[in-house]
C-alpha positions, 0 to 999 in steps of 0.5 A, spaced: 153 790 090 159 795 088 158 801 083 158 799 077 153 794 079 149 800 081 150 804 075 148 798 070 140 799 074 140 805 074 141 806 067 137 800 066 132 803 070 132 810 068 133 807 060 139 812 059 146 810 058 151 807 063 156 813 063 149 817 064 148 813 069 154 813 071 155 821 072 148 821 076 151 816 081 157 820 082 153 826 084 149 824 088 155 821 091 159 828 091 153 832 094 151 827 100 159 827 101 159 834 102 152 836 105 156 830 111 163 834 110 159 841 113 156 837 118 149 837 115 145 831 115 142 827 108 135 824 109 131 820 104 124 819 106 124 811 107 131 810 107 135 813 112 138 819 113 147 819 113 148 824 120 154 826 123 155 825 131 161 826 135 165 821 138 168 823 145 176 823 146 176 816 151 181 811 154 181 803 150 185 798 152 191 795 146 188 788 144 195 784 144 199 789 151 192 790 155 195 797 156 191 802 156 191 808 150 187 814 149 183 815 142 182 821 141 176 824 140 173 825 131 167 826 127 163 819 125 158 819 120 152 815 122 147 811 117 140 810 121 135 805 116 128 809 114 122 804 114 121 802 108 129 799 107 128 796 114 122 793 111 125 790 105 131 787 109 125 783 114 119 781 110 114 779 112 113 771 113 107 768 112 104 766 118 104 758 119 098 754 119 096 750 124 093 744 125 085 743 126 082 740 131 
């Protein structure tokens, strides 16, 4: 699913127009992108939340030489899933019905 796709069911699901939709969603997107720019965290219950860690300076290896390189240490933003997004990505099979004897 891209953008506009998401913009198509949010207005088909809030029954509003698509450029009402499509001003909700960015919004949304520019309040969770800047709350993650000031090193705050966005959690939404039984989704997940967006986080920032910092990754430490190490040394790595260049694929093509072998030789050794250092990366220099950043700010990565993280996705940690909530319980019902897991959920919904692993249903639950129906258990298989054995044999009787």
């Amino acid at each position: 699913m891209n953008k506009t796709e998401l913009i198509d069911i949010v207005a088909e699901k809030a029954g509003t127009s698509k450029v009402t939709a499509g001003d909700v969603v960015s919004a949304a997107i520019d309040a969770i992108t800047e709350a993650v720019a000031k090193g705050d965290s966005v959690q939404f219950i039984g989704f997940g939340t967006f986080s920032v860690q910092q990754r430490e300076a190490r040394t790595g290896r260049n694929p093509q030489t072998g030789k050794e390189m250092k990366i220099e240490a950043k700010k990565v933003v993280r996705f940690k899933a909530g319980a019902k997004l897991t959920a919904a990505a692993n249903p639950v099979k129906p258990a298989a019905k054995g044999k009787k004897k």
